[in-house]
C-alpha positions as CSV (number, residue, x, y, z in Angstrom):
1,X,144.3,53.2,105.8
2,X,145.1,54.0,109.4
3,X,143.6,57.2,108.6
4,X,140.5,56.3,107.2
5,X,139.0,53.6,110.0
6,X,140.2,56.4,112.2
7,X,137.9,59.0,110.6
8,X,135.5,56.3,110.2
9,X,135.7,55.4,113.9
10,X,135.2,58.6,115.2
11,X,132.2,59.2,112.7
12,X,130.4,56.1,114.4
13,X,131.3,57.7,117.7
14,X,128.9,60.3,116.6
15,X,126.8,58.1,114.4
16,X,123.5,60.0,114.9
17,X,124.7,63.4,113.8
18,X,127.1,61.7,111.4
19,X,123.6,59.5,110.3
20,X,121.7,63.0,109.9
21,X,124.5,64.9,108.0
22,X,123.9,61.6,105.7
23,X,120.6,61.5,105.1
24,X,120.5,65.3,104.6
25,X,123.1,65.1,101.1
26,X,121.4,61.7,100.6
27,X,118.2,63.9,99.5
28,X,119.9,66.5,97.8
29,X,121.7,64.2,96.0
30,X,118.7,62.6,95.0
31,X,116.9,65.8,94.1
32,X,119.5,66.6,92.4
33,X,119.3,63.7,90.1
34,X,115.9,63.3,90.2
35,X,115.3,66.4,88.7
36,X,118.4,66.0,85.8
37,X,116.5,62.6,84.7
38,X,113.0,64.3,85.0
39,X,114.5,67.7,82.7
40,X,115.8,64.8,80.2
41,X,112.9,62.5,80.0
42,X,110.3,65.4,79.5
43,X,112.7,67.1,76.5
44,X,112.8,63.3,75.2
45,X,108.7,63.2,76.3
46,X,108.3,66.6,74.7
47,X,109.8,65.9,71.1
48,X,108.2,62.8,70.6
49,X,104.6,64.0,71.4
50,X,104.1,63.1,68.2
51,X,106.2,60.6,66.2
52,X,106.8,59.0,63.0
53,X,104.9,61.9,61.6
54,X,106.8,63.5,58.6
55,X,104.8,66.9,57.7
56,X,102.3,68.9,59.5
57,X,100.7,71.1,57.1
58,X,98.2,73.9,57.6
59,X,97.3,77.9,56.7
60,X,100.5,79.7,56.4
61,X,101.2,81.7,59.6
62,X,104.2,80.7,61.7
63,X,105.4,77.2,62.7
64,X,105.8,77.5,66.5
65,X,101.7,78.5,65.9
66,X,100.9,75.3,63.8
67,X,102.6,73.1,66.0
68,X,100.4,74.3,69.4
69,X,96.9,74.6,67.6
70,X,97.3,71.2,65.5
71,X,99.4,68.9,68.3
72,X,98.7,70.7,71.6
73,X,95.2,71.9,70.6
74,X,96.0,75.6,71.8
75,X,95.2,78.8,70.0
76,X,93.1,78.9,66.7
77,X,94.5,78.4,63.1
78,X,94.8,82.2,61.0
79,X,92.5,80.3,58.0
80,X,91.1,77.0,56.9
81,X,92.5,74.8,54.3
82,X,90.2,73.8,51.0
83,X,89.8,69.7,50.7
84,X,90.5,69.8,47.4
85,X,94.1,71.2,48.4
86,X,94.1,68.3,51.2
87,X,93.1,65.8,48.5
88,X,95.9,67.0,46.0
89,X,98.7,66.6,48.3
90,X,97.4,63.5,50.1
91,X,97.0,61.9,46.7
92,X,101.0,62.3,45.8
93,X,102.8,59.3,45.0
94,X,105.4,60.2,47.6
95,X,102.1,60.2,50.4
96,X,102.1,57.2,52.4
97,X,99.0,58.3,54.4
98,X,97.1,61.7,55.6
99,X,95.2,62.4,58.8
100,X,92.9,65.5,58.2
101,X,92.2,67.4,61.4
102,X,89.2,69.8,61.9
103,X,89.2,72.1,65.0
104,X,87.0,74.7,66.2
105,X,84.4,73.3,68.8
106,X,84.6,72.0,72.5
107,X,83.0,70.3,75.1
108,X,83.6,71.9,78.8
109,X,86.7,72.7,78.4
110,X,88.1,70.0,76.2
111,X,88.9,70.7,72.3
112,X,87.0,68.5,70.1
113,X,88.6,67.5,66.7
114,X,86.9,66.0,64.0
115,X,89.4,63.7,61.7
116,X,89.5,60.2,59.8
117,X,89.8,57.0,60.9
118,X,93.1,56.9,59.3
119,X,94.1,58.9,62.6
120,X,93.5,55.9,65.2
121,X,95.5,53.8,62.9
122,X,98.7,56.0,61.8
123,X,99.2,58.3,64.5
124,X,102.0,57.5,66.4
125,X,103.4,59.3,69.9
126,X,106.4,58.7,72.1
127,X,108.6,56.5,70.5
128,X,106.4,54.8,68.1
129,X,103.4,53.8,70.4
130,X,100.2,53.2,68.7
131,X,97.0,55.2,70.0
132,X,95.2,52.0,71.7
133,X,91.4,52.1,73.0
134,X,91.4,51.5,76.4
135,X,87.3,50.9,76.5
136,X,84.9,50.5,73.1
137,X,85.9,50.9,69.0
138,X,86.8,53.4,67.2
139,X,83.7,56.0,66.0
140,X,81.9,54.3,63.2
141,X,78.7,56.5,62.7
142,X,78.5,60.3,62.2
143,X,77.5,60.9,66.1
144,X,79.8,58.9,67.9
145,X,82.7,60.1,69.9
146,X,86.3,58.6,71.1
147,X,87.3,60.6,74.5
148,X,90.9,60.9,75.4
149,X,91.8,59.0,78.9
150,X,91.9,63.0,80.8
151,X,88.6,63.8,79.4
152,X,86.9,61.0,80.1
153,X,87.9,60.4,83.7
154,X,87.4,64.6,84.3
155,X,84.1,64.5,83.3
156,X,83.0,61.1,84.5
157,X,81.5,59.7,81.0
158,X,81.2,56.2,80.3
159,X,80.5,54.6,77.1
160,X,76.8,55.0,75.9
161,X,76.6,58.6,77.4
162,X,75.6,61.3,75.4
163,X,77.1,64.4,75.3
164,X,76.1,67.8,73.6
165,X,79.1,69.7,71.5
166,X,79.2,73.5,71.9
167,X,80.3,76.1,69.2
168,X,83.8,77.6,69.8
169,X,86.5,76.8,72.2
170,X,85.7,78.9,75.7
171,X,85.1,77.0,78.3
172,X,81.7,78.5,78.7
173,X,80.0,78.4,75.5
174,X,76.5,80.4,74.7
175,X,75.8,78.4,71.8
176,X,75.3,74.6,72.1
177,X,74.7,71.7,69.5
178,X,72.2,70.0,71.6
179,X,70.2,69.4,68.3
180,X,72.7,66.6,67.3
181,X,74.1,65.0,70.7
182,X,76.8,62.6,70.3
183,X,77.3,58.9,71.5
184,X,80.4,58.0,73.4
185,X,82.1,54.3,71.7
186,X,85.1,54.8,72.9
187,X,87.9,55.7,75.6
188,X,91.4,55.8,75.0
189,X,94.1,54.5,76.9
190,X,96.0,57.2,78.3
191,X,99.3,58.4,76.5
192,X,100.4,61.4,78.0
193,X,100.1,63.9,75.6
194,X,97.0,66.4,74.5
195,X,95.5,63.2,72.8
196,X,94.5,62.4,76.1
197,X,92.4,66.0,76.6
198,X,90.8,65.4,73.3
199,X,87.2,64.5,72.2
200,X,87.3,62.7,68.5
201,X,84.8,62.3,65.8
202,X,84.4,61.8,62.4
203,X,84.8,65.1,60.0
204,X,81.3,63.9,58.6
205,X,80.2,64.5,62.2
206,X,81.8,67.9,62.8
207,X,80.2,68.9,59.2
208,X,76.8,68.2,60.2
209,X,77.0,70.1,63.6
210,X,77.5,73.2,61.2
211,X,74.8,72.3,58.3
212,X,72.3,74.3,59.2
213,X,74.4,77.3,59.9
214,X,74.4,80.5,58.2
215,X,77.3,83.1,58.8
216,X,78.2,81.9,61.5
217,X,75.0,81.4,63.5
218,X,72.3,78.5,63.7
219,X,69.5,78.2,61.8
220,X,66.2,78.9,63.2
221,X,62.5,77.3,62.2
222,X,62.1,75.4,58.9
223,X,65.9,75.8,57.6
224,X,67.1,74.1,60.7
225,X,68.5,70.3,59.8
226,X,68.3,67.4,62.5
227,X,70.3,64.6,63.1
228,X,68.6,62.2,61.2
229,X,68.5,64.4,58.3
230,X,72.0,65.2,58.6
231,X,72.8,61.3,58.3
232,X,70.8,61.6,54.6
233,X,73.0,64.8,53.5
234,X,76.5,64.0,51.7
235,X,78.8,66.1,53.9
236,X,82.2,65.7,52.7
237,X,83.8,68.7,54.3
238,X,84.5,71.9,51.9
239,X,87.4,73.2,54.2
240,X,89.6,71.5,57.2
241,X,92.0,73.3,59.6
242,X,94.8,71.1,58.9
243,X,96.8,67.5,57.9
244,X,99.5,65.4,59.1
245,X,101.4,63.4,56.1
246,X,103.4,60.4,56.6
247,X,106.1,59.7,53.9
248,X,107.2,56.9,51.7
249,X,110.6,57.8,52.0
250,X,112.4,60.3,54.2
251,X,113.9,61.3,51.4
252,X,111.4,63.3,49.6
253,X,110.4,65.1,52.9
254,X,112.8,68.3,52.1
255,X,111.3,68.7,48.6
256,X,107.6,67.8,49.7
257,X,107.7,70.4,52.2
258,X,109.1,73.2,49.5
259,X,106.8,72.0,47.4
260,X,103.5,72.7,49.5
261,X,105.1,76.2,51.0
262,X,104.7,76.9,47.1
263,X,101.4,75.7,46.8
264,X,100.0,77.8,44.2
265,X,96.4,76.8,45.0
266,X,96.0,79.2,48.3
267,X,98.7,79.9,50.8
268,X,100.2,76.8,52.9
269,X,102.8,76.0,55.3
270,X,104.9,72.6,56.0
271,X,106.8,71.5,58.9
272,X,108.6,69.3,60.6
273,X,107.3,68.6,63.6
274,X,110.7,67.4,65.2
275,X,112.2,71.0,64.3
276,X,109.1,72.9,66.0
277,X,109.2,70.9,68.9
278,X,112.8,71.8,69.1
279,X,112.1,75.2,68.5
280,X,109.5,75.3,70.9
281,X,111.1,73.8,73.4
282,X,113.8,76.4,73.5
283,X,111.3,79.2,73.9
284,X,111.3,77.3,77.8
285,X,114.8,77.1,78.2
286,X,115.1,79.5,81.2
287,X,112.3,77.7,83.5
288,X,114.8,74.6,82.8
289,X,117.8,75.7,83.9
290,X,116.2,77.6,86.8
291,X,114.5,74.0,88.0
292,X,118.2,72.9,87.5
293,X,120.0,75.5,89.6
294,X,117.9,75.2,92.0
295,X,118.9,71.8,92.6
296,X,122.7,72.6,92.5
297,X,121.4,75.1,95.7
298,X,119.6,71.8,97.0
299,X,123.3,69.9,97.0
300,X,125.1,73.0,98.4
301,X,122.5,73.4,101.6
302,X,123.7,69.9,102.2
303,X,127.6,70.6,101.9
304,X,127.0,73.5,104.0
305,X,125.1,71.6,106.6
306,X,127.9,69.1,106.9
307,X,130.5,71.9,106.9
308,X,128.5,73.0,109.9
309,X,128.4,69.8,111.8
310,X,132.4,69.2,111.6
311,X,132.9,72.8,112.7
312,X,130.7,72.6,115.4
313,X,131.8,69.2,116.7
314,X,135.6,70.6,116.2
315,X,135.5,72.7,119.2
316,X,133.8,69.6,121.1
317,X,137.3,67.4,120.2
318,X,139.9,69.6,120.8
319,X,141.5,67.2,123.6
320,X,140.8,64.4,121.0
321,X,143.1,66.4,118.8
322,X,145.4,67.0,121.3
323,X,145.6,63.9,122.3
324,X,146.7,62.7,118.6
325,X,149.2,64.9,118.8
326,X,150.7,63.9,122.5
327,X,150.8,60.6,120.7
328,X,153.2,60.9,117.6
329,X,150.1,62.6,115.3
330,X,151.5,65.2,113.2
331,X,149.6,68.2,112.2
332,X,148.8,67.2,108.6
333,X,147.2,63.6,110.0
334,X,144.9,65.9,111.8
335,X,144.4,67.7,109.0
336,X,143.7,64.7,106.8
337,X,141.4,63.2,109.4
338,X,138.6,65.1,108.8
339,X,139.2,65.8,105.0
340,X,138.4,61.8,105.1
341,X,135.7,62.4,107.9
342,X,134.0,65.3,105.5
343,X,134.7,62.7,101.9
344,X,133.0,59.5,103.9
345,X,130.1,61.3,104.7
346,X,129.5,63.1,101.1
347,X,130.5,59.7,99.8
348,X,128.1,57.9,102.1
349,X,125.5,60.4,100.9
350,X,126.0,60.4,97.6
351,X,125.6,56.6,97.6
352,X,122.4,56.6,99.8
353,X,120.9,59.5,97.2
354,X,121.4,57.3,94.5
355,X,119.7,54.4,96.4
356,X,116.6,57.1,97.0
357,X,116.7,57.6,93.5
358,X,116.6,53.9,92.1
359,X,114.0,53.1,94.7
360,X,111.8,56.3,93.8
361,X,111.9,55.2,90.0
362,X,111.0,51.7,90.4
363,X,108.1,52.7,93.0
364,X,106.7,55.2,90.8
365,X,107.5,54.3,87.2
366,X,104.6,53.0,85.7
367,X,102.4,55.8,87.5
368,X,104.1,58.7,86.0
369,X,104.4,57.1,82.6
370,X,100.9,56.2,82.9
371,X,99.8,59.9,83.9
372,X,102.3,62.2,82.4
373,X,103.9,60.1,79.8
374,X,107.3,60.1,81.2
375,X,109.4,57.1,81.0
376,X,112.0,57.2,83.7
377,X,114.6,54.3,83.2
378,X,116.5,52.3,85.8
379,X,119.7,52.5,83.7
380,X,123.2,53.4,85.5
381,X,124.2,56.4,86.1
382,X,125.1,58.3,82.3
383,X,128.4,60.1,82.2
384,X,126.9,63.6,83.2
385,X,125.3,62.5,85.9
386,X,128.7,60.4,86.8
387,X,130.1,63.9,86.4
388,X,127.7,65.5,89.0
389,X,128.7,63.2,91.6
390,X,132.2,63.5,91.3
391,X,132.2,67.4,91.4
392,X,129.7,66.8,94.6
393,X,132.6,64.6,96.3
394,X,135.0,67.2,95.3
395,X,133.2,70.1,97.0
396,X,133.2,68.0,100.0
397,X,136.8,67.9,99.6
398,X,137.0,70.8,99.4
399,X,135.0,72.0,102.5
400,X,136.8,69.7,104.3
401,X,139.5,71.5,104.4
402,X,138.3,74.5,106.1
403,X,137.7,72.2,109.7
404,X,140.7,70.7,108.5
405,X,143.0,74.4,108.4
406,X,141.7,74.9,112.2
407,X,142.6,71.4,113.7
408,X,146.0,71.9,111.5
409,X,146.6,75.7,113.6
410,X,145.3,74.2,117.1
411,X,148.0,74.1,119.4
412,X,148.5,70.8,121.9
413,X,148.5,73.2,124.8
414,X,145.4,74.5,123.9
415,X,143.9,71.3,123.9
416,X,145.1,70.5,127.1
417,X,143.6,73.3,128.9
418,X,140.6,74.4,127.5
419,X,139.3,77.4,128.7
420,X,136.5,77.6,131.0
């Protein structure tokens, strides 16, 4: 114990370099961690950007490929799928409920997707969260339109704007719907995910921006159908891009999904969205572990740095040395001096880093949940992360005996007469 108030003496002796050799592990420590919860929040964030969704079916092509055009809304489906072949499989007994998607048309930037109201009430992201309207009612007529919380705050609408549709998904569109302009109802509350860069409206809507089209252009003079004729014309759709089934049972989900991928009706492919997100997911891998080893670098700049300072102060406290020794000090209490000194500061920073960390959660928790849909937990520390701090202290340890070797080798005459 002798030791350690002695080491802890002579650190407040030199409190302001002592302070900044603190503050420095202190945020590498907290970077460090920061970064480990962040990597295991956005996996967590990541898999569950949809939830309690069983099957995603759509045209058979590859599953990493439905996934991104039906959940993310990136790329463009390889075919359509007929409504009858939606209606057969929604219309199992082993169906709890459908959600038909429709994809294919934007507005600046943002996909638009035409669906069902069954959507707003049985889609489900993060872990279990209901979609919720932050402003208006879900669409009701064939022009109305439900922005996601990005979209709507990007491009400034409100609700009663109009807005005019465009053909295709560029960002820049030559070909606009400004026949049939659509009504804005409703905002949602922001979740996080690509729901929130999403424009929604009915598939009776999406069908009549394409009624008057012929191979795949807009009709011109007399065949050309307006908006309030569109609202006369039954336009259940003929085709859709894809579906998203809930179950009755988890159960049947295995032979469900064998039992679509052998649809004889056209070709069709089920997943699990859990297993593509996983898949996915993997495909990024290498950019996490590099954001993760470059934290590890973080932690060792800050070792180093308090290597450094012990080393350079060691020259400085030679006759301090020596005068331990004159006293009855033997070489190996020295030695053990600053292996303490070089553990209480790691300690010390270790234990403000973790402070930092707390303190940065609670600040900016609801923000980034809010904007990114990360929920970052002030819960201890888990047992991996308990792991990284004690293989930080031991690396102290560890570099605290380098300082520690050259105190232990300095002689109590050279101490005595330092050289000039």
């Amino acid at each position: 114990m002798y030791l350690l108030r002695l080491a802890l003496a002579s650190l407040a002796n030199r409190r302001f370099t002592a302070l900044l050799t603190v503050f420095a592990i202190a945020l590498s420590v907290c970077l460090l961690l920061a970064v480990e919860r962040v990597r295991l929040e956005a996996r967590a964030s990541f898999a569950s950007t949809i939830s309690g969704t069983d099957l995603i079916v759509g045209a058979r092509s590859g599953s990493v490929n439905l996934l991104l055009y039906s959940v993310f809304r990136i790329g463009n489906a390889t075919n359509n799928i007929r409504w009858d072949s939606f209606e057969a499989i929604s219309q199992d007994k082993r169906v709890k409920w459908a959600i038909p998607m429709s994809l294919g048309d934007s507005h600046r930037g943002y996909r638009v997707m035409g669906t069902s109201p069954a959507y707003f009430e049985h889609y489900r992201f993060g872990r279990g969260k209901p979609l919720q309207l932050a402003e208006g009612k879900p669409f009701a007529d064939m022009f109305d339109v439900v922005l996601g919380a990005e979209a709507a705050q990007a491009l400034k609408y409100k609700l009663g704007d109009k807005l005019v549709l465009a053909h295709g998904v560029s960002t820049v569109s030559l070909v606009q719907h400004d026949d049939k302009p659509f009504t804005v109802v409703g905002i949602l509350a922001r979740t996080g995910t690509p729901v929130d860069r999403t424009l929604h409206i009915s598939l009776s809507g999406m069908e009549a921006l394409h009624v008057d089209w012929q191979n795949g252009v807009p009709a011109r003079g007399a065949g050309k159908v307006s908006a309030d004729q569109a609202r006369a014309l039954d336009l259940q759709p003929k085709a859709i891009t894809a579906f998203m089934l809930g179950l009755n049972s988890k159960i049947a989900t295995f032979a469900l999904q064998r039992q679509i991928n052998e649809y004889r009706g056209e070709p069709l492919l089920a997943i699990l969205p859990g297993v593509a997100l996983q898949e996915l997911w993997s495909l990024m891998g290498t950019a996490e572990k590099a954001l993760f080893v470059v934290s590890l670098f973080v932690v060792l700049t800050g070792l180093i740095g308090m290597l450094t300072a012990i080393l350079t102060s060691l020259n400085e406290r030679r006759r301090e040395m020596a005068i331990l020794r004159s006293v009855g000090a033997r070489p190996w209490h020295v030695g053990s001096l600053l292996v303490l000194e070089a553990f209480a500061l790691a300690l010390a920073g270790a234990a403000l880093g973790v402070g930092l960390l707390y303190l940065g959660i609670g600040l900016s928790q609801g923000y980034v949940q809010a904007n990114y849909g990360l929920y970052l937990p002030l819960a201890l520390p888990s047992p991996y992360e308990w792991t990284l701090l004690g293989a930080i202290l031991a690396a102290a340890l560890l570099m605290g005996v380098v300082p520690a070797w050259r105190a232990y080798r300095q002689s109590l005459a050279d101490g005595l007469s330092i050289r000039l």
